[in-house]
PDB file as gemmi writes it, atoms N, CA and C in Angstrom:
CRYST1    1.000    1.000    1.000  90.00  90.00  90.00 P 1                      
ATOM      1  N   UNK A   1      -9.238   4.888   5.309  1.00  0.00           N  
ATOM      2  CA  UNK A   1      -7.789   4.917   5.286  1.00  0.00           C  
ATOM      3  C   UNK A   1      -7.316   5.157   3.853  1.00  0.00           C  
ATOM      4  N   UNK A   2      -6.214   5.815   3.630  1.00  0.00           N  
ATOM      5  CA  UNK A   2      -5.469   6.007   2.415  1.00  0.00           C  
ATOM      6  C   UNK A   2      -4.922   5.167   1.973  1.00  0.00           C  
ATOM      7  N   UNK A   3      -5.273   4.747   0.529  1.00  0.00           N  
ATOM      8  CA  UNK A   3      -4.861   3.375   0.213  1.00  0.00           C  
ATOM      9  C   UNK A   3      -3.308   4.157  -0.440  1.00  0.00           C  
ATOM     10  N   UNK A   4      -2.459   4.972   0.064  1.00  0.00           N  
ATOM     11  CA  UNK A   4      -1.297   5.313  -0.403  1.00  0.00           C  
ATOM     12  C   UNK A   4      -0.154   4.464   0.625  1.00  0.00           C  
ATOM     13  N   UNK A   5       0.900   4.222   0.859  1.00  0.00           N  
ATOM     14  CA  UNK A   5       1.866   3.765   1.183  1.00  0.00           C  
ATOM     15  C   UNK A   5       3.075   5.085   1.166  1.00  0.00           C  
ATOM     16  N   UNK A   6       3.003   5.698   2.331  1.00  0.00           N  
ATOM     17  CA  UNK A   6       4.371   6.810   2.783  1.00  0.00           C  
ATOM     18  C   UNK A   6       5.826   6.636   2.701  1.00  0.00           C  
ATOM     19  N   UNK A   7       6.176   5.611   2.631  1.00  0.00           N  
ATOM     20  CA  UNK A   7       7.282   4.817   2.230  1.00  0.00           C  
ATOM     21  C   UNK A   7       7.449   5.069   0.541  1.00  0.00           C  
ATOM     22  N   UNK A   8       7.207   3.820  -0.191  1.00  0.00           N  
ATOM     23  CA  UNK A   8       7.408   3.449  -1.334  1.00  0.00           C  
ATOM     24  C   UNK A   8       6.250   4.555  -2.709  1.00  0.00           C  
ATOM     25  N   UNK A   9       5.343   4.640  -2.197  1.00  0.00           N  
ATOM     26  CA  UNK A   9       4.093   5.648  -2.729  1.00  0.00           C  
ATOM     27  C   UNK A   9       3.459   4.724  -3.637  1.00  0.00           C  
ATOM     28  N   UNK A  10       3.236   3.739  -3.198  1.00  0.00           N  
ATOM     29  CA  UNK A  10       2.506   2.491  -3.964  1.00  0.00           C  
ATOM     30  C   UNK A  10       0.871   3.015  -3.758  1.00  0.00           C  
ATOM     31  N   UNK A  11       0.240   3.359  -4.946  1.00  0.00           N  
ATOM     32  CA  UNK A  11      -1.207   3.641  -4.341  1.00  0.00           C  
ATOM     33  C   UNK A  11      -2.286   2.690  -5.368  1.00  0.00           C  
ATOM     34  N   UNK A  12      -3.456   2.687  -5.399  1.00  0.00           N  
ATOM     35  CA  UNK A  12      -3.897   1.594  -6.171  1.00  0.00           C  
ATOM     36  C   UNK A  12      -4.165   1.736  -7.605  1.00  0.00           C  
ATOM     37  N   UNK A  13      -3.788   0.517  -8.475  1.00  0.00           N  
ATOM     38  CA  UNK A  13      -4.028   0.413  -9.669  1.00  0.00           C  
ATOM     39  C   UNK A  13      -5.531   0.142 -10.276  1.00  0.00           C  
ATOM     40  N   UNK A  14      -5.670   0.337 -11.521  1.00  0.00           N  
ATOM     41  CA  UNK A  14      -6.688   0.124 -12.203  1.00  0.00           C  
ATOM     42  C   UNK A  14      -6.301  -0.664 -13.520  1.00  0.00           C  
ATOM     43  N   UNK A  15      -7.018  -1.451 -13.992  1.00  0.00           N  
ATOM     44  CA  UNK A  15      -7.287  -2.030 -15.042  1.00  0.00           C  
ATOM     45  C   UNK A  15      -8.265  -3.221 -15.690  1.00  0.00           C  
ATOM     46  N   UNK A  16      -8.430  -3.751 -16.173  1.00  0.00           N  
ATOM     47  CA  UNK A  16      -9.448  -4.607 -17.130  1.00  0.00           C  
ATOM     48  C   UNK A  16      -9.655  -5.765 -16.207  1.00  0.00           C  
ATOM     49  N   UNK A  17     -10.551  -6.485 -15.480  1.00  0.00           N  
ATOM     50  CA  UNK A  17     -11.376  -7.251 -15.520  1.00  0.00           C  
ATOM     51  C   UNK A  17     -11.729  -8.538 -16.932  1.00  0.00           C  
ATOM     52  N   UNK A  18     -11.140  -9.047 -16.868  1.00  0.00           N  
ATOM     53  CA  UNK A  18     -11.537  -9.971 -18.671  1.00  0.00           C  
ATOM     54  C   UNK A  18     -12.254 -11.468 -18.065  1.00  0.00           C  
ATOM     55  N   UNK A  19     -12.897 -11.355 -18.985  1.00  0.00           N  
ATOM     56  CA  UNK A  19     -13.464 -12.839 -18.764  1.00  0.00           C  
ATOM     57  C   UNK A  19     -13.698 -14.111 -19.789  1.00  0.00           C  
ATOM     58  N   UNK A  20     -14.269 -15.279 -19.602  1.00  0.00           N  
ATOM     59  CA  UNK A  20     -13.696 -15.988 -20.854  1.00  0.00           C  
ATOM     60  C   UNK A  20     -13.963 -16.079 -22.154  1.00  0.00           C  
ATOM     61  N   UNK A  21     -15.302 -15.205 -22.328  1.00  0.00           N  
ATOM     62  CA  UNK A  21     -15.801 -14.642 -23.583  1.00  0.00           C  
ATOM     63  C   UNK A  21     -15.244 -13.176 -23.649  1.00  0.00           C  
ATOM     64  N   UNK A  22     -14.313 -12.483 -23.095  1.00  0.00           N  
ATOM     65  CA  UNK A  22     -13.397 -11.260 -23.241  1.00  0.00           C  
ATOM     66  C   UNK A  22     -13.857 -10.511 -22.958  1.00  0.00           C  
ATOM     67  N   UNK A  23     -15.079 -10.529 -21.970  1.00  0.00           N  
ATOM     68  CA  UNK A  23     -16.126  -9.142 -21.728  1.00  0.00           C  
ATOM     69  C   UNK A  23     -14.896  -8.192 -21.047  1.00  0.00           C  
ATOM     70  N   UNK A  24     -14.697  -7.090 -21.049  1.00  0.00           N  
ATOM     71  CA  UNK A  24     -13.530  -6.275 -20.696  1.00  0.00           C  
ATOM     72  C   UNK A  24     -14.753  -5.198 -19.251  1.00  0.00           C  
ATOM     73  N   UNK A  25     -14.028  -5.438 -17.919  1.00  0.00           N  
ATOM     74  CA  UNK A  25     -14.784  -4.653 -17.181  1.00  0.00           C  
ATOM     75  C   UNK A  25     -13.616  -3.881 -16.522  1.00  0.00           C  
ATOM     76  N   UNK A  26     -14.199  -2.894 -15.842  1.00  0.00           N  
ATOM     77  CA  UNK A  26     -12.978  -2.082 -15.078  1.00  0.00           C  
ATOM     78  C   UNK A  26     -12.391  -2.734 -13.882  1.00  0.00           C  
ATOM     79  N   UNK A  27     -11.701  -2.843 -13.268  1.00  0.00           N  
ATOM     80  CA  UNK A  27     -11.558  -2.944 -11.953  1.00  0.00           C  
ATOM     81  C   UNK A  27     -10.335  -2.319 -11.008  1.00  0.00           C  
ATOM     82  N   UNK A  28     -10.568  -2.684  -9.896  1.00  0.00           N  
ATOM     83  CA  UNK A  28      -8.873  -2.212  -9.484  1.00  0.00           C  
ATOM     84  C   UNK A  28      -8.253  -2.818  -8.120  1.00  0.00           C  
ATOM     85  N   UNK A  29      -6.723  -2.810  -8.083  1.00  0.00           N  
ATOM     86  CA  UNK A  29      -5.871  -3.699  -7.169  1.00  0.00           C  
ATOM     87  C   UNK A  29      -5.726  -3.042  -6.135  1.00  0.00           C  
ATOM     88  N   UNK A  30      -5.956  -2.817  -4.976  1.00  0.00           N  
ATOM     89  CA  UNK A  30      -5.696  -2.234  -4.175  1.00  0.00           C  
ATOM     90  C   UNK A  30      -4.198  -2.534  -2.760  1.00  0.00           C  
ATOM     91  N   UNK A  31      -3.616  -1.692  -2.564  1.00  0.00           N  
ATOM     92  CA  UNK A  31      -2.269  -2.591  -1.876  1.00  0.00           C  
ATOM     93  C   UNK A  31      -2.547  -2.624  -0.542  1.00  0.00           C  
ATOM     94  N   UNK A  32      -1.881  -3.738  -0.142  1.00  0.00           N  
ATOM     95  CA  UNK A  32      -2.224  -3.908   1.649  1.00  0.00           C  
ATOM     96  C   UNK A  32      -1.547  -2.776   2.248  1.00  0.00           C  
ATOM     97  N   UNK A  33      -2.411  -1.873   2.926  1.00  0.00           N  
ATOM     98  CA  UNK A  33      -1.610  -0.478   3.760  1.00  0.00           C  
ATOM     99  C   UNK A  33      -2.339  -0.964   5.010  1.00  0.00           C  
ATOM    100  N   UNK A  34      -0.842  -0.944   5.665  1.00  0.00           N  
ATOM    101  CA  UNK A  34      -1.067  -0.755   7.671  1.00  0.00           C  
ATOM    102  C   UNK A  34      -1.134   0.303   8.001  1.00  0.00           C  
ATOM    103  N   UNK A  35      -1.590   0.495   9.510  1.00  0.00           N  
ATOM    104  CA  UNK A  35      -1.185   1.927   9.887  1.00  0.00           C  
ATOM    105  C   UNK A  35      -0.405   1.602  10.949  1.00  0.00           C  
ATOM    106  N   UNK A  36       1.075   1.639  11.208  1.00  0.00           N  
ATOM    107  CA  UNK A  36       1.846   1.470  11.781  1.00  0.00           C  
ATOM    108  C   UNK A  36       2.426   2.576  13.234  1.00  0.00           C  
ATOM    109  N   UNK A  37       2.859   1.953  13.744  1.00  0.00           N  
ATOM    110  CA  UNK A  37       3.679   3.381  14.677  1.00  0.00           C  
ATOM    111  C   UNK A  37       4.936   3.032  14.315  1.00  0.00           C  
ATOM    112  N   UNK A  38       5.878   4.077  14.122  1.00  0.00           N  
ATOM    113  CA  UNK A  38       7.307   3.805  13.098  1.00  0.00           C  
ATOM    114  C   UNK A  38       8.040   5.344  13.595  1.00  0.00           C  
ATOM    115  N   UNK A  39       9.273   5.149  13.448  1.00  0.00           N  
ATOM    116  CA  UNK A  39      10.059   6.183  13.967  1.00  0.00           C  
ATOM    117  C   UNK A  39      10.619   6.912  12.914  1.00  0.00           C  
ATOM    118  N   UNK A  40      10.261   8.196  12.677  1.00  0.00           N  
ATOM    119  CA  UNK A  40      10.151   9.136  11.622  1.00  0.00           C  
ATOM    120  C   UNK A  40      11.071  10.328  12.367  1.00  0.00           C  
ATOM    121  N   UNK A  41      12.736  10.788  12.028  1.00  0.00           N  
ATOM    122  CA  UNK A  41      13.493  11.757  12.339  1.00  0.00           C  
ATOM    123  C   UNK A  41      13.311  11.895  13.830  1.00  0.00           C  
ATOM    124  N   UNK A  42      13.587  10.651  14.175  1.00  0.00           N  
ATOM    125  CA  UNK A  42      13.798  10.357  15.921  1.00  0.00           C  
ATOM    126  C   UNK A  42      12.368  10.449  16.698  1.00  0.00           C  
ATOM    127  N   UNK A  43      11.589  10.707  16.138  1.00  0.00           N  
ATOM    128  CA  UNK A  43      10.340  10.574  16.753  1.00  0.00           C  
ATOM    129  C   UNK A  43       9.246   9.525  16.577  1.00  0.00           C  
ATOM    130  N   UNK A  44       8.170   9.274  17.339  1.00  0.00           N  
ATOM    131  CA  UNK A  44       6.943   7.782  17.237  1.00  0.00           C  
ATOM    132  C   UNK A  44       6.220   8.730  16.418  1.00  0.00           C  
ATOM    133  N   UNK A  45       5.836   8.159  15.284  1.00  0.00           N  
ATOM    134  CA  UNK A  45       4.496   8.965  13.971  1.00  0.00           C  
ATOM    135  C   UNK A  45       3.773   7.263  14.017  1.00  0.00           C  
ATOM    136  N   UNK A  46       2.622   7.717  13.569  1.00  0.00           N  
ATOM    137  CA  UNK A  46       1.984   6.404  12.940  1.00  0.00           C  
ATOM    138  C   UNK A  46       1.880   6.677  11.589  1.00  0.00           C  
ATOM    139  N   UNK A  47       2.073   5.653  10.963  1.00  0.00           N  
ATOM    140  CA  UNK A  47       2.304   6.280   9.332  1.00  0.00           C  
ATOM    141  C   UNK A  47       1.454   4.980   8.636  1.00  0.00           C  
ATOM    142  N   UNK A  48       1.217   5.297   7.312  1.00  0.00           N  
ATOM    143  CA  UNK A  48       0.251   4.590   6.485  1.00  0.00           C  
ATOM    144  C   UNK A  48       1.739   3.932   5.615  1.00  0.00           C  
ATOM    145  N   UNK A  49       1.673   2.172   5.972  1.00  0.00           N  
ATOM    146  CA  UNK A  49       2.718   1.762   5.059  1.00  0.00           C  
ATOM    147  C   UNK A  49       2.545   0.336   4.236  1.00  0.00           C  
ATOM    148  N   UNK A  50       2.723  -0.011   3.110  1.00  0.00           N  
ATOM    149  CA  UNK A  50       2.587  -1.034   2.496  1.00  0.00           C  
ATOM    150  C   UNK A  50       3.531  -2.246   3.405  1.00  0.00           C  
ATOM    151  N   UNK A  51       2.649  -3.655   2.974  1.00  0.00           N  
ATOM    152  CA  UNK A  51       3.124  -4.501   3.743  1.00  0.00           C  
ATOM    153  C   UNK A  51       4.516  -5.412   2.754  1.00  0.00           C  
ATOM    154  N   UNK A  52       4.994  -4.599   1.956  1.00  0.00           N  
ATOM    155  CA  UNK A  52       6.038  -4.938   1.251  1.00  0.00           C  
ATOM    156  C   UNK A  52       6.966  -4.577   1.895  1.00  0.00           C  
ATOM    157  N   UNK A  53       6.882  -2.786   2.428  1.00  0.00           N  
ATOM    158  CA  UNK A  53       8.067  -2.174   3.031  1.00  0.00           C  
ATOM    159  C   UNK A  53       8.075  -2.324   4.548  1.00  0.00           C  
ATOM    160  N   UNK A  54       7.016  -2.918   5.342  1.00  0.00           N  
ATOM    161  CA  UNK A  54       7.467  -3.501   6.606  1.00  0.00           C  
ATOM    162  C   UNK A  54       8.256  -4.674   6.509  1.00  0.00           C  
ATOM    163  N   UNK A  55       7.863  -5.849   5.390  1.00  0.00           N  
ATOM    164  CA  UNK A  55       8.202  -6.884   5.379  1.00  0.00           C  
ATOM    165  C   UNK A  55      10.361  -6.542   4.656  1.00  0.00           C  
ATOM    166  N   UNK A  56      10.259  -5.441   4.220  1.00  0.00           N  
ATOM    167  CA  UNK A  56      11.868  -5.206   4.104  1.00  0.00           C  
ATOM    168  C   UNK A  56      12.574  -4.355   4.669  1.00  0.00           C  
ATOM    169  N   UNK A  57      11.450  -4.034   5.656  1.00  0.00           N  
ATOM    170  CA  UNK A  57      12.345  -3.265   7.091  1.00  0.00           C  
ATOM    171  C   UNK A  57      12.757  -2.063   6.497  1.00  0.00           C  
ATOM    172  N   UNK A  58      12.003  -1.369   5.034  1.00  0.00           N  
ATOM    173  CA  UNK A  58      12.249   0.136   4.984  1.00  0.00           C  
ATOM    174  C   UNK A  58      12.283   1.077   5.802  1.00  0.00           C  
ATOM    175  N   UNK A  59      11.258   0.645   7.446  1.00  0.00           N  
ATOM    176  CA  UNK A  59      10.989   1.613   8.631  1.00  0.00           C  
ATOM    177  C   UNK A  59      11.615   0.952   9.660  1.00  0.00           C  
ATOM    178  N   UNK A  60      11.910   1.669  10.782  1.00  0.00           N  
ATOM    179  CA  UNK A  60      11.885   1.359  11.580  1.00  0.00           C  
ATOM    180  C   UNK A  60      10.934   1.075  12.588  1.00  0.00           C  
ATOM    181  N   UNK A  61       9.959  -0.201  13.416  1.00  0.00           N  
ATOM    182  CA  UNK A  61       8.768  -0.432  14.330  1.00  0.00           C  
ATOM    183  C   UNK A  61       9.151   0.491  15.657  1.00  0.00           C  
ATOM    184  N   UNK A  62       8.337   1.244  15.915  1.00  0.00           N  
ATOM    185  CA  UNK A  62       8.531   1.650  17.475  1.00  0.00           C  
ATOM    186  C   UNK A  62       8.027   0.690  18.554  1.00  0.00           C  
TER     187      UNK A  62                                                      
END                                                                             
């Protein structure tokens, strides 16, 4: 699945890993994406959406 979000376009971050002697490692955040069924210009699509913009009702649920 596409860790992108069709809504908002939240896709995943990267950055540092630190630890308590400062070892610096890579890592990365990835965002919670559903795959929803949602009503897109009057029609049922299933769409890839972050659980930020269900939780603020950016879509509409079919």
């Amino acid at each position: 699945m596409a860790n992108l979000c069709e809504v908002c376009g939240k896709s995943t971050a990267s950055g540092m890993s630190v630890s308590h002697s400062h070892i610096r490692t890579k890592r990365t955040w990835k965002p919670n994406i559903q795959r929803v069924r949602a009503i897109v210009d009057g029609e049922t699509k299933k769409v890839n959406v972050c659980t930020r913009c269900l939780r603020s009702n950016k879509i509409t649920r079919a």
